[in-house]
py3Dmol code that shows the C-alpha trace and the ligand (Angstrom):
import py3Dmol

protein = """\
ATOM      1  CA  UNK A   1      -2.125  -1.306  16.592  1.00  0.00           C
ATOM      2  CA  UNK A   2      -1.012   2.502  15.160  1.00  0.00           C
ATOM      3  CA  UNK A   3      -2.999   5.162  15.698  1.00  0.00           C
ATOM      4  CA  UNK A   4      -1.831   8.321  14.363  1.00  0.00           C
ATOM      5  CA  UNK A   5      -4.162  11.329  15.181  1.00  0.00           C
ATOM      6  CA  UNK A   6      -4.133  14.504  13.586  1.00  0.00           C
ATOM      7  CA  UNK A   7       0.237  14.251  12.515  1.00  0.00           C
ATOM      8  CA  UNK A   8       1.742  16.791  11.085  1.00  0.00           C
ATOM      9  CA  UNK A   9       5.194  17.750  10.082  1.00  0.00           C
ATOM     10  CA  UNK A  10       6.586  20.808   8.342  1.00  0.00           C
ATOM     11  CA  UNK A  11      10.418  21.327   7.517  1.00  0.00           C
ATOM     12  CA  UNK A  12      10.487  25.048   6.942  1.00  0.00           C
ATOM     13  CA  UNK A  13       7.768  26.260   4.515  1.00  0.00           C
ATOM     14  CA  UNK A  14       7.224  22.781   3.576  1.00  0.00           C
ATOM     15  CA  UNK A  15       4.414  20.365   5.162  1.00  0.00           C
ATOM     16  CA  UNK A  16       5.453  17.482   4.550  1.00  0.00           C
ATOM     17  CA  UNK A  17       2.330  15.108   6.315  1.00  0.00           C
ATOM     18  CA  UNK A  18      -0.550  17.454   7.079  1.00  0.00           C
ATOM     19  CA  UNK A  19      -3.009  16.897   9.942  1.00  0.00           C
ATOM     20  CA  UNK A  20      -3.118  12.834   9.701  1.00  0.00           C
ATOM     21  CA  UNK A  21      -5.244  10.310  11.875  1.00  0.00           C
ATOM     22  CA  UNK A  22      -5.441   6.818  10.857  1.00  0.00           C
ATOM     23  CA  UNK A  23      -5.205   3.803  12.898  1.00  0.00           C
ATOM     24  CA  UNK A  24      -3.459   0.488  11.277  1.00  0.00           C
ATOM     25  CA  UNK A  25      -5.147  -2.417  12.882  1.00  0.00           C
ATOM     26  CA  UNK A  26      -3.174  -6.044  13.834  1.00  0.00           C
ATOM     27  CA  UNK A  27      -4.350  -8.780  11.617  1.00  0.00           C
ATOM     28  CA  UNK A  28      -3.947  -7.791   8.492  1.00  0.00           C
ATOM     29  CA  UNK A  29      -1.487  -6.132   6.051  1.00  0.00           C
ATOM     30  CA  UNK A  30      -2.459  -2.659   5.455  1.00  0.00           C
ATOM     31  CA  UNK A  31      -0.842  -1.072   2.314  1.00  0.00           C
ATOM     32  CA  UNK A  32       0.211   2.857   2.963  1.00  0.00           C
ATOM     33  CA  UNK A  33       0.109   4.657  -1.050  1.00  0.00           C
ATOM     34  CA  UNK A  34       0.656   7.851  -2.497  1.00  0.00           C
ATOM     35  CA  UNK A  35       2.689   9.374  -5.186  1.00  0.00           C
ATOM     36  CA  UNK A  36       6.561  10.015  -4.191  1.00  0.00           C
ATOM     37  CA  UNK A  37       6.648  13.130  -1.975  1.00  0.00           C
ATOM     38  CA  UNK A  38       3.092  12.608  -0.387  1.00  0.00           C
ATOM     39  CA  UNK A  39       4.798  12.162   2.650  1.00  0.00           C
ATOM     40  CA  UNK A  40       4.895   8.254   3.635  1.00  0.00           C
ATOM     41  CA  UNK A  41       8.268   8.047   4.405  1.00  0.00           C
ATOM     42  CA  UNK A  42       8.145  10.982   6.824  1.00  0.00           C
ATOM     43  CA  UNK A  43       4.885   9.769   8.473  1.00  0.00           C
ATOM     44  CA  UNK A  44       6.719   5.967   9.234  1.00  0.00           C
ATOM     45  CA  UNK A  45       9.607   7.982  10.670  1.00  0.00           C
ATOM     46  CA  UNK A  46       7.819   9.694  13.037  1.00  0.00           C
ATOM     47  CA  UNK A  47       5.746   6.939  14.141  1.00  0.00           C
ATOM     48  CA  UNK A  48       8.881   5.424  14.968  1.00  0.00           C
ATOM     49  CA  UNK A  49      10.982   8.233  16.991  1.00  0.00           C
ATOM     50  CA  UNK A  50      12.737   9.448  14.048  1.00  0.00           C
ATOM     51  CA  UNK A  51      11.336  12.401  13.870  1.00  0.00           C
ATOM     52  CA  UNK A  52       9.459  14.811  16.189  1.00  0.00           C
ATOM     53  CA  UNK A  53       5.974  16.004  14.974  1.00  0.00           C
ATOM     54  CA  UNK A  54       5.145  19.467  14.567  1.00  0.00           C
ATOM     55  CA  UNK A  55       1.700  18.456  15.925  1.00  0.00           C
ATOM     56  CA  UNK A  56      -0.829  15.355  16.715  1.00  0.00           C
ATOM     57  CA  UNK A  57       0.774  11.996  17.766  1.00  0.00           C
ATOM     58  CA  UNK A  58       1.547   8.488  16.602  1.00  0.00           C
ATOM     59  CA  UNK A  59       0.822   5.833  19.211  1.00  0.00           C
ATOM     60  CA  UNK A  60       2.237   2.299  18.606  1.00  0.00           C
ATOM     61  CA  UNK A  61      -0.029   0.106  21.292  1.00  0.00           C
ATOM     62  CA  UNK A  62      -1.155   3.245  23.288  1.00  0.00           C
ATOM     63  CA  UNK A  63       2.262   4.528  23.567  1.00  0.00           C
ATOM     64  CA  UNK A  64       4.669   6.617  21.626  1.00  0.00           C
ATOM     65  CA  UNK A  65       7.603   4.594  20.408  1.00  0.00           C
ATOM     66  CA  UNK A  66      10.495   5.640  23.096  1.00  0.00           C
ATOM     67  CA  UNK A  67       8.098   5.249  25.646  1.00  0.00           C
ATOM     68  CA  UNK A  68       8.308   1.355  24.941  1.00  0.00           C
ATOM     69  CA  UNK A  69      10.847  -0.118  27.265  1.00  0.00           C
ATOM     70  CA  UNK A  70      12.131  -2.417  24.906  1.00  0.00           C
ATOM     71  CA  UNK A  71      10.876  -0.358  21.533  1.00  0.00           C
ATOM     72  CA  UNK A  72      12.548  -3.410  18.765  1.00  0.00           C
ATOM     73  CA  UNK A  73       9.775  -6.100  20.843  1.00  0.00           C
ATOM     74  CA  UNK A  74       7.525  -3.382  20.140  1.00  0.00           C
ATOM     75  CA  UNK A  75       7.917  -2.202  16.345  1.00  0.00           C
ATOM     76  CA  UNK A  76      10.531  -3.419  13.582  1.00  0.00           C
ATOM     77  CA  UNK A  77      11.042  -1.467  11.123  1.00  0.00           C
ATOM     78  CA  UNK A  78      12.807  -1.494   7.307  1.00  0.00           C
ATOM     79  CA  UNK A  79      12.711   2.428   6.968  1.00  0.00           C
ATOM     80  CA  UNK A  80      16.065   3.669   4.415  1.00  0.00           C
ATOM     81  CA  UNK A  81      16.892   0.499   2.565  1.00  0.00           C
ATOM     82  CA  UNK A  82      20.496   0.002   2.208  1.00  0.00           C
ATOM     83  CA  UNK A  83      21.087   2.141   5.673  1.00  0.00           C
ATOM     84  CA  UNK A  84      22.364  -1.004   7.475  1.00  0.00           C
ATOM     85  CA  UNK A  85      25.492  -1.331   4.746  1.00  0.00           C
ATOM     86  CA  UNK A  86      28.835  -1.594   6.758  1.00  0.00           C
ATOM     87  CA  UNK A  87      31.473  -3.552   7.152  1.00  0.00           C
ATOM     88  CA  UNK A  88      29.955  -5.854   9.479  1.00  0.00           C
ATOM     89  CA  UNK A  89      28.977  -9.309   8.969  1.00  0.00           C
ATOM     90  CA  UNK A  90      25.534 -10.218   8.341  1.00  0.00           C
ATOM     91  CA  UNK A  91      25.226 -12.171  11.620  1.00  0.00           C
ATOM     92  CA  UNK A  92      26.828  -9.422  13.948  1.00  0.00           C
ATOM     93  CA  UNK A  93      24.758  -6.961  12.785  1.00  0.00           C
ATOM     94  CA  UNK A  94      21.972  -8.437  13.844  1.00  0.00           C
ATOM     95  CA  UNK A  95      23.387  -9.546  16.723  1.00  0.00           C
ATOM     96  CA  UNK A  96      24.228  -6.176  17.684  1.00  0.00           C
ATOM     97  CA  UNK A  97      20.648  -5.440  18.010  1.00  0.00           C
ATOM     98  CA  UNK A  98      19.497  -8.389  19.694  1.00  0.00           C
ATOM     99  CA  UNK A  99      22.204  -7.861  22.397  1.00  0.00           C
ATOM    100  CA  UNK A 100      20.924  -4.656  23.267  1.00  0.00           C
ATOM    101  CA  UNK A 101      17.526  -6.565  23.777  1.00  0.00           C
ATOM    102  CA  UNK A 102      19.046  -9.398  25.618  1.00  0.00           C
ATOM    103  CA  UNK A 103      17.829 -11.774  22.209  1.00  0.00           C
ATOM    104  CA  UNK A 104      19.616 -14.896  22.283  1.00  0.00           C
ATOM    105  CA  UNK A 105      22.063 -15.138  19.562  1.00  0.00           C
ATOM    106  CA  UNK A 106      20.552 -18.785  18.352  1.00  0.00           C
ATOM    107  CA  UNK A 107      17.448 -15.981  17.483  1.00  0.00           C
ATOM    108  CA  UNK A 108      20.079 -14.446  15.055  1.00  0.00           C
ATOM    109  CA  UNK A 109      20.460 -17.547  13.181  1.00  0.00           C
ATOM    110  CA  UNK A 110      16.979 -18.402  13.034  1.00  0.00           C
ATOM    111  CA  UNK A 111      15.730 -14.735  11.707  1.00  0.00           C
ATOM    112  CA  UNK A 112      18.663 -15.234   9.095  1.00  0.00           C
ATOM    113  CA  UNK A 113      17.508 -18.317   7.861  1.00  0.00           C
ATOM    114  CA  UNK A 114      13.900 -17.069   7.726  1.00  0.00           C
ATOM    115  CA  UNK A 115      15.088 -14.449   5.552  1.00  0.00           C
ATOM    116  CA  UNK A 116      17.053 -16.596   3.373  1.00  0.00           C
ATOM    117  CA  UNK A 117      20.548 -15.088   4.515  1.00  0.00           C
ATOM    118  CA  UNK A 118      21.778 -17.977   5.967  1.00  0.00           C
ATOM    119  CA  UNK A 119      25.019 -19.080   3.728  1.00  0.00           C
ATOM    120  CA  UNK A 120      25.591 -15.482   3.450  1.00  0.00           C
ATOM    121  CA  UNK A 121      25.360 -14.687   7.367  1.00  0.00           C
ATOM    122  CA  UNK A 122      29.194 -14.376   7.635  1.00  0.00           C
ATOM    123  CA  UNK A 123      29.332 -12.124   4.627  1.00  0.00           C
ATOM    124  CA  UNK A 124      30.382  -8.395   5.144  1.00  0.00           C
ATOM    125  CA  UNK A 125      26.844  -7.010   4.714  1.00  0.00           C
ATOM    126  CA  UNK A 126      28.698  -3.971   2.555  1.00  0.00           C
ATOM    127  CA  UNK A 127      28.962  -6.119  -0.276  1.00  0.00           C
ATOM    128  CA  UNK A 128      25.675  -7.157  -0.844  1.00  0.00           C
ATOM    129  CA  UNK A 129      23.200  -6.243  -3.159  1.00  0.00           C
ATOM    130  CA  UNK A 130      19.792  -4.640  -2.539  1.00  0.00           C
ATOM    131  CA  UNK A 131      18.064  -7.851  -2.306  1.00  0.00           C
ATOM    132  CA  UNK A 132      20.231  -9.218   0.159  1.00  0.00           C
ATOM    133  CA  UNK A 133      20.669  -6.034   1.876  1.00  0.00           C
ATOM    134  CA  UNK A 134      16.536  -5.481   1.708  1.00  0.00           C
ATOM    135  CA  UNK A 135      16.666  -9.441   3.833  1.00  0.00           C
ATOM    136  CA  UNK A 136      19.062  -8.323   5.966  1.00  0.00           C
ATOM    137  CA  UNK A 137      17.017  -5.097   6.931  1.00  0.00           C
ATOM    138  CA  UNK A 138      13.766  -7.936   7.408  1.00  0.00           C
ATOM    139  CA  UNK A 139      15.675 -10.144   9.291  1.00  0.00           C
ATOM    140  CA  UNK A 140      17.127  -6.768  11.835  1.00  0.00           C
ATOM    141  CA  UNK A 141      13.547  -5.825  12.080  1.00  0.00           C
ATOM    142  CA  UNK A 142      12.173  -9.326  13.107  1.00  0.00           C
ATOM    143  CA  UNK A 143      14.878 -10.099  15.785  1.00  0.00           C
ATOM    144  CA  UNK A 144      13.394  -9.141  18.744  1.00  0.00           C
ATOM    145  CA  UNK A 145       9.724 -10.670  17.451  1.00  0.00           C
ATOM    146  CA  UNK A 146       7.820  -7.294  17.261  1.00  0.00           C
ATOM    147  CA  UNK A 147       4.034  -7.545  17.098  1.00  0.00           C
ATOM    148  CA  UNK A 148       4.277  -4.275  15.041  1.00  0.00           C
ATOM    149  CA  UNK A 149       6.119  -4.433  11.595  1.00  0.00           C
ATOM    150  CA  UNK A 150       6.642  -1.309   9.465  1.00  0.00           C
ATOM    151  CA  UNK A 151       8.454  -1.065   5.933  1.00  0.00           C
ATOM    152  CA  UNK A 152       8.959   1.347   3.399  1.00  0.00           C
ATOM    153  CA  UNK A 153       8.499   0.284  -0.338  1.00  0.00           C
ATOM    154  CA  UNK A 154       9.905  -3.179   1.086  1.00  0.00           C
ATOM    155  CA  UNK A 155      10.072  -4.476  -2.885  1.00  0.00           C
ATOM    156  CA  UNK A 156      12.043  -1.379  -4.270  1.00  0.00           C
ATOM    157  CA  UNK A 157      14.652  -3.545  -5.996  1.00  0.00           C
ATOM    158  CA  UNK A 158      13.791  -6.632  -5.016  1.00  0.00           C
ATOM    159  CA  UNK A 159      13.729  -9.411  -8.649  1.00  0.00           C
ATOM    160  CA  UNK A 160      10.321 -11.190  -9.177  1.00  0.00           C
ATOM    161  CA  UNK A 161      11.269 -14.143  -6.845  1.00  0.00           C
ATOM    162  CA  UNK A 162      11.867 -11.412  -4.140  1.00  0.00           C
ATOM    163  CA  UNK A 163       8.917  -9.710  -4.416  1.00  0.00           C
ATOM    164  CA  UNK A 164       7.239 -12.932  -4.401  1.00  0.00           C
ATOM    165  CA  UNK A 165       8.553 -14.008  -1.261  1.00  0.00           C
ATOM    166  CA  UNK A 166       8.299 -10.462   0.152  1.00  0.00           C
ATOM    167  CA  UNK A 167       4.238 -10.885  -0.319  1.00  0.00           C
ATOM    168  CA  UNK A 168       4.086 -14.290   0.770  1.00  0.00           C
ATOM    169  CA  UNK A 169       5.851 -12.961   3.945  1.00  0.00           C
ATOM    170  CA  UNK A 170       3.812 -10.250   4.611  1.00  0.00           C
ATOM    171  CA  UNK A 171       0.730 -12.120   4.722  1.00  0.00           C
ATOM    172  CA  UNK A 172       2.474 -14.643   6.963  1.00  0.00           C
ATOM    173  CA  UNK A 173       3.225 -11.987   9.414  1.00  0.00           C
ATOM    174  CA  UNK A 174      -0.257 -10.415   9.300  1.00  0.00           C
ATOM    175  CA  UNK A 175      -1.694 -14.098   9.772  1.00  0.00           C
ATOM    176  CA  UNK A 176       0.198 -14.307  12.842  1.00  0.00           C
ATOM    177  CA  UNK A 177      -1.667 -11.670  14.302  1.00  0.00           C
ATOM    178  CA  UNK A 178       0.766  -8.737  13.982  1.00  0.00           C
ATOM    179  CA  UNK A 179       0.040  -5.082  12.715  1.00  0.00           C
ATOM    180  CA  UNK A 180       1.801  -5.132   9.197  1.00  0.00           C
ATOM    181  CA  UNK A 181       1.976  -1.472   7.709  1.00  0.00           C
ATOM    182  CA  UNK A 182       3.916  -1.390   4.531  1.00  0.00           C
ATOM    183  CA  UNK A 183       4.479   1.312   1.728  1.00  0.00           C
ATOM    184  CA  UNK A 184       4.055   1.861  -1.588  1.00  0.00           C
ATOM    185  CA  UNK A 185       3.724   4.045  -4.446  1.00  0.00           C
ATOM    186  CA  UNK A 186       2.168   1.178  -7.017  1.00  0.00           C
ATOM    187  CA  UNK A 187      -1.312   0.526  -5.902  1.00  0.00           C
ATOM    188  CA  UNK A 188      -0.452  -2.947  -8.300  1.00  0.00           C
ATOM    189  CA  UNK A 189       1.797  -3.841  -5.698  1.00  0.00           C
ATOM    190  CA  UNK A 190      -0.612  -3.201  -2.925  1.00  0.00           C
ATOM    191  CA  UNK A 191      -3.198  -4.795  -4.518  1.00  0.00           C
ATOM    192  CA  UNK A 192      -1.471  -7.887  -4.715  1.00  0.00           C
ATOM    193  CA  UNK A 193      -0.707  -7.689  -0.867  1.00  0.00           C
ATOM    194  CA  UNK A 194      -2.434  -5.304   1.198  1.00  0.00           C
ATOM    195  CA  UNK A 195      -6.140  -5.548   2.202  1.00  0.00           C
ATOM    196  CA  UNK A 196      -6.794  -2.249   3.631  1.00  0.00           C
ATOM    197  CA  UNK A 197      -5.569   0.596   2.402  1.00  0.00           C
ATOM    198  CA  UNK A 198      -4.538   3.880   3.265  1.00  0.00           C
ATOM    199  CA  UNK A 199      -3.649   6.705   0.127  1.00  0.00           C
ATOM    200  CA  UNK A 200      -2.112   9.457   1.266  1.00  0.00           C
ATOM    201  CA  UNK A 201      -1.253  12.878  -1.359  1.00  0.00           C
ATOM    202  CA  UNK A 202       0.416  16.165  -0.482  1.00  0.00           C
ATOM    203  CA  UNK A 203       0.796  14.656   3.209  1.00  0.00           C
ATOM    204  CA  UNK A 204      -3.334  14.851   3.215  1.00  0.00           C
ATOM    205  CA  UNK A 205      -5.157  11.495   4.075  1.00  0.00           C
ATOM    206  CA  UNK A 206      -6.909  11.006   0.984  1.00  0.00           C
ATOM    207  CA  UNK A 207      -9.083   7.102   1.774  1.00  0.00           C
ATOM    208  CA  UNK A 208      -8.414   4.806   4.333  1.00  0.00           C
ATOM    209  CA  UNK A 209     -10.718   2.251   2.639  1.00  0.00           C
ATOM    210  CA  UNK A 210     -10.163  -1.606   1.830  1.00  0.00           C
ATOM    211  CA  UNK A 211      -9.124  -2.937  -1.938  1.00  0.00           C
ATOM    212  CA  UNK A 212     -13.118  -4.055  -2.605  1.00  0.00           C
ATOM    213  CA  UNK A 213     -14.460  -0.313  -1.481  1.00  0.00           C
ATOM    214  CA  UNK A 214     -12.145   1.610  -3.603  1.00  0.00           C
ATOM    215  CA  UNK A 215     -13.066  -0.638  -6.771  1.00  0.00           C
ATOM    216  CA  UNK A 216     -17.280  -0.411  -6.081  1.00  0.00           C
ATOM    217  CA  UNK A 217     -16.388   3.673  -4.948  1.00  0.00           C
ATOM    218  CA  UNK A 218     -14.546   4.213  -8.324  1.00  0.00           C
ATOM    219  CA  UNK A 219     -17.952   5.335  -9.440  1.00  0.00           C
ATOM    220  CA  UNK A 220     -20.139   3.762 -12.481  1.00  0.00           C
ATOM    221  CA  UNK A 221     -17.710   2.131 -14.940  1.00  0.00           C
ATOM    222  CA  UNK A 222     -19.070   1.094 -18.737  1.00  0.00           C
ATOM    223  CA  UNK A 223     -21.415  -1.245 -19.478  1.00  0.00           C
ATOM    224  CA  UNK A 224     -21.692  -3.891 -22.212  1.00  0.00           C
ATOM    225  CA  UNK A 225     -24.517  -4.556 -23.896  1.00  0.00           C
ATOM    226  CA  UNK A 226     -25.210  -7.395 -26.577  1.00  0.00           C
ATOM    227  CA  UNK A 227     -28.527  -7.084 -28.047  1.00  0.00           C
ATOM    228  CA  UNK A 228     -29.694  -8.914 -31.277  1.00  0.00           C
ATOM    229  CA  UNK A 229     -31.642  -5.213 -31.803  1.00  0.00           C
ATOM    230  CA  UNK A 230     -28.627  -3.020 -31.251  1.00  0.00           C
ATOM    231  CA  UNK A 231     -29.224  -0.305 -33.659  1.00  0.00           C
ATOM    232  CA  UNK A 232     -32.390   0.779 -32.435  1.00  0.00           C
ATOM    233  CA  UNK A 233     -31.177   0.711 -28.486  1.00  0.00           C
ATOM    234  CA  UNK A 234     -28.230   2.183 -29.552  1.00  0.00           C
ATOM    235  CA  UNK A 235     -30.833   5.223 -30.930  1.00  0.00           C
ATOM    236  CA  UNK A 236     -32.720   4.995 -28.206  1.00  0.00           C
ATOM    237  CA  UNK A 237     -30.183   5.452 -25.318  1.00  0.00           C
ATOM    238  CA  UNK A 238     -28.632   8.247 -27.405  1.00  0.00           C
ATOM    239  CA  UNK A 239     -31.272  10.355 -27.156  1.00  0.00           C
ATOM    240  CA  UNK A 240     -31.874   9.757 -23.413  1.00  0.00           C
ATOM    241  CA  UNK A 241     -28.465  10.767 -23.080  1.00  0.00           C
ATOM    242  CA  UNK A 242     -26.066   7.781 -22.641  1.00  0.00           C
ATOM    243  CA  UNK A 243     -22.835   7.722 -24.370  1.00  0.00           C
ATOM    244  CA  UNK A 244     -22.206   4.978 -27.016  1.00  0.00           C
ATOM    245  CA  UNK A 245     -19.797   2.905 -28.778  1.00  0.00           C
ATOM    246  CA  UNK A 246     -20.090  -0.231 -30.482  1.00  0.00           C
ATOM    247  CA  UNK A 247     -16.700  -1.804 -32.070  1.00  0.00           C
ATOM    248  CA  UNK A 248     -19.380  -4.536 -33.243  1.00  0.00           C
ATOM    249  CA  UNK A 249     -22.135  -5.182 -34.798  1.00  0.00           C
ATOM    250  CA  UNK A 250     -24.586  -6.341 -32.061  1.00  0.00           C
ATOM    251  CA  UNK A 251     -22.727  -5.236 -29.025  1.00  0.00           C
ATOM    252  CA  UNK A 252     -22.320  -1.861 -27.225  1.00  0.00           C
ATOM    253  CA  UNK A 253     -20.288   0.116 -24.756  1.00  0.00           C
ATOM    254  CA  UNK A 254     -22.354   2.217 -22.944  1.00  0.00           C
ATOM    255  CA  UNK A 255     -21.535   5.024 -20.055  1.00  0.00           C
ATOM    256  CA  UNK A 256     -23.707   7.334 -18.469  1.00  0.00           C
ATOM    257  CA  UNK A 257     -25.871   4.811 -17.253  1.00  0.00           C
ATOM    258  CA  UNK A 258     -26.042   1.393 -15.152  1.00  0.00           C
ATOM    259  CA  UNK A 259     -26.743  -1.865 -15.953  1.00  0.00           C
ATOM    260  CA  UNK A 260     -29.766  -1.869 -14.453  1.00  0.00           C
ATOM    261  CA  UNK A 261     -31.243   1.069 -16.308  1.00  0.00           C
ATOM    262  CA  UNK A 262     -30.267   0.006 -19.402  1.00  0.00           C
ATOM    263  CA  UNK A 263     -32.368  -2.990 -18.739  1.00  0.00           C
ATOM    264  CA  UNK A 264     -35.043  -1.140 -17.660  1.00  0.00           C
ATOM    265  CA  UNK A 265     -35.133   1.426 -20.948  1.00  0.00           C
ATOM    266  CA  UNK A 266     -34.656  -1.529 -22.896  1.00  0.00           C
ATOM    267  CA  UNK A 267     -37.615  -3.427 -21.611  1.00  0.00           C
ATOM    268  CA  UNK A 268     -40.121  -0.417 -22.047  1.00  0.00           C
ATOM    269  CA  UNK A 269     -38.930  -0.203 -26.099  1.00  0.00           C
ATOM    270  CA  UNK A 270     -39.712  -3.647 -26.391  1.00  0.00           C
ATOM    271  CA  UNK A 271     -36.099  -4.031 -27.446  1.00  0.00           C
ATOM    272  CA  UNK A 272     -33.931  -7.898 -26.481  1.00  0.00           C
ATOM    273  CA  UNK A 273     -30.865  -7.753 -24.417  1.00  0.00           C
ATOM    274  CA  UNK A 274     -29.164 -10.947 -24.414  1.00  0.00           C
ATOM    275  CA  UNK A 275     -25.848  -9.941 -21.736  1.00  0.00           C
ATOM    276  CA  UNK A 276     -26.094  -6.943 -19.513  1.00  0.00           C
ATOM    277  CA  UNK A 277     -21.961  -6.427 -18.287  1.00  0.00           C
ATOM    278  CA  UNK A 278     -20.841  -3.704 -16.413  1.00  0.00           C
ATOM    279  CA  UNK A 279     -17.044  -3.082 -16.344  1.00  0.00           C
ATOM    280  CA  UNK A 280     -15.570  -2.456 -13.066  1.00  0.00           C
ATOM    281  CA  UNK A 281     -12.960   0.659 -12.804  1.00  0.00           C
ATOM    282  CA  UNK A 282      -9.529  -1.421 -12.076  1.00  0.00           C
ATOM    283  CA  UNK A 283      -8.010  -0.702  -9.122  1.00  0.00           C
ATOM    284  CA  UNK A 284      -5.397   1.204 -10.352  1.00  0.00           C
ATOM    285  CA  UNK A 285      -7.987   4.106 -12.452  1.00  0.00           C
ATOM    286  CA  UNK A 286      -9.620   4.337  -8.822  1.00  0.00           C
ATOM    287  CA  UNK A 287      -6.408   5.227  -7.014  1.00  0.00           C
ATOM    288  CA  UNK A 288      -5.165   7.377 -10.422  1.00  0.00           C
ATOM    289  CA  UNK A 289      -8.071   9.293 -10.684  1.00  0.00           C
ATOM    290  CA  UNK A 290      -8.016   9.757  -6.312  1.00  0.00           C
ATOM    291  CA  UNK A 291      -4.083  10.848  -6.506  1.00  0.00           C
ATOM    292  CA  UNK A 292      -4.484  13.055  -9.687  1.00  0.00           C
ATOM    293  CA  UNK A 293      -4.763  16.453  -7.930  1.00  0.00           C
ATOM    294  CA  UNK A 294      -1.734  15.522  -5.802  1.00  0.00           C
ATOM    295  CA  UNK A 295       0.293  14.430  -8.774  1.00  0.00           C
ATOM    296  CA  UNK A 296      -0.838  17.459 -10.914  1.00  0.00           C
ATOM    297  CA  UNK A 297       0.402  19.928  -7.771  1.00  0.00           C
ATOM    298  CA  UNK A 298       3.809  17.984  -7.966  1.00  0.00           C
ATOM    299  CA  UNK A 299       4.390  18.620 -11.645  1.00  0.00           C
ATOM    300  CA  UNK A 300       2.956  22.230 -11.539  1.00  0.00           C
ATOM    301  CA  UNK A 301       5.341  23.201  -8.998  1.00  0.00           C
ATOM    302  CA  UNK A 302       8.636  20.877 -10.133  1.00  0.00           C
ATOM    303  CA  UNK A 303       7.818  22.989 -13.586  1.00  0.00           C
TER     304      UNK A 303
END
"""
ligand_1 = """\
27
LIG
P 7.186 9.750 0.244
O 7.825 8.805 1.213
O 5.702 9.608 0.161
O 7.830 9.701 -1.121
P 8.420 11.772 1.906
O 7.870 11.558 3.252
O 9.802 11.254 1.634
O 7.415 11.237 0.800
O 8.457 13.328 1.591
C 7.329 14.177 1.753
C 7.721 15.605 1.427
O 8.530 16.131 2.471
C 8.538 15.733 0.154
O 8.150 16.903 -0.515
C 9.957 15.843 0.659
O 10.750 16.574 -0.234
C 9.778 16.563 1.993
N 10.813 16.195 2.979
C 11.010 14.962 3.512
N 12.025 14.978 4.400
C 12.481 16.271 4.439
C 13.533 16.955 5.162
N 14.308 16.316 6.038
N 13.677 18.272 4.928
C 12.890 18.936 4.050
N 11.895 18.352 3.338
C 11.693 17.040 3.516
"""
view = py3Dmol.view(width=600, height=400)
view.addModel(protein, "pdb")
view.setStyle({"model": 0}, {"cartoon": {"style": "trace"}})
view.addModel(ligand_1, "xyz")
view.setStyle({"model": 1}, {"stick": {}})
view.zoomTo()
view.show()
């Protein structure tokens, strides 16, 4: 479990994550959005030591992070992709870590295998690409078995059968029980992954909220309405004040009003309705319309 309460981080004039409290809970993968620049990365470095808050804490199992004795059985983490680039094999730079851990070294060969890396384990890790290089960071941040994982936008790079595998191993790791907190600045990405969610602009927490709440909160989306009388209802709700279109004859979009009213209004004109539809907001209006003001500031001030 993460519990972050009340973070916040300035660099100079900047605040970079503003007054934060969430808590990521073990179980499930939870999906951490916002726009570039709302401050993820920042927030995932402090939780793990990287960084010092200005104020507030992060807690990783009712501890900070170098309070853990052994912090890599406590959190692994894929933070700057590419960072672990030297001229080290594959294999001894996960070793490296594990021996600092007292990991057996047959551990090494099985975290490179579940990663895929294991005909390329004796490759200098400086000449891979940012697939392998994104595995390699996976496999570094599974050695020690954490029961806290923590990535930042994990798929950046990755070609579809990555990112396929990346999802399928996300879930795998939340199904074992583990507290999976991984970033993101598509919500089509986290949609596919992540059940709860937390969307973050301008540093500001802006819904911690799972993927079915955001879609029913995204407000009152159209409705469609086939009627074999749809001239007069389209009259009718007009001048009750609904807005409507109809690209055909006998069927109309309607806004302003659910499906359930329409129903009702319909009913007291006497008027047939023959499918009632509403449209649900897709996932990715809800989190556009929740992370325009953030996006808008961004612009303004990179104008
Ligand atoms: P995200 O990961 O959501 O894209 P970041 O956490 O990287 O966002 O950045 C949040 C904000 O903090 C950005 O405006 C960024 O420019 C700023 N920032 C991040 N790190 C530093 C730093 N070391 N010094 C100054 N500003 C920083």
């Amino acid at each position: 479990m993460i519990e972050i309460s009340g973070l916040t981080k300035r660099y100079g004039d900047k605040v970079a994550v503003d007054d934060l409290s969430f808590t990521v809970r073990p179980g499930q993968v939870t999906g951490f959005l916002g726009p570039n620049g709302a401050g993820k990365s920042t927030t995932m470095r402090l939780i793990v030591g990287l960084d010092r808050p200005t104020a507030g804490s992060a807690h990783v199992d009712g501890v900070r992070y170098d309070e853990h004795p052994a912090p890599l059985c406590a959190v692994g983490a894929l933070l700057e992709a590419g960072s672990v680039h030297n001229g080290r094999s594959a294999y001894h730079h996960v070793l490296a870590l594990a021996q600092t851990h007292g990991i057996p070294a047959a551990r090494v060969d099985d975290v490179l295998a579940m990663v895929g890396l294991d005909s390329a384990a004796r490759r200098r890790a400086g000449g891979f690409s940012l697939g392998m290089g994104q595995r390699l960071g996976i496999a570094a941040a599974l050695v020690a078995d954490p029961a806290v994982v923590i990535l930042d936008e994990p798929v950046n790079g990755l070609d579809p059968d990555g990112v396929l595998w990346m999802r399928t191993l996300l879930k795998q790791l939340a199904a074992q029980g583990r507290t999976v907190l991984v970033s993101s600045h598509l919500m089509s990405e986290m949609a596919m992954t992540a059940e709860h969610l937390v969307i973050i602009g301008r540093g500001r927490l802006i819904a911690d909220t799972t993927v079915e709440e955001l879609i029913s909160e995204a407000g009152v989306g159209d409705v469609i309405v086939r009627s074999p009388d749809a001239t007069d209802l389209h009259d009718h709700l007009v001048r009750v004040g609904a807005a409507v279109t109809s690209e055909h004859p006998g069927l109309l979009r309607v806004s302003g009003f659910s499906a359930d009213q329409i129903g009702d209004l319909a009913c007291r004109q006497g008027l047939a309705v023959h499918e009632l539809t509403p449209q649900r907001a897709t996932l990715e209006q809800a989190y556009m319309e929740l992370t325009q003001e953030s996006v808008e500031f961004q612009n303004a001030s990179a104008a």
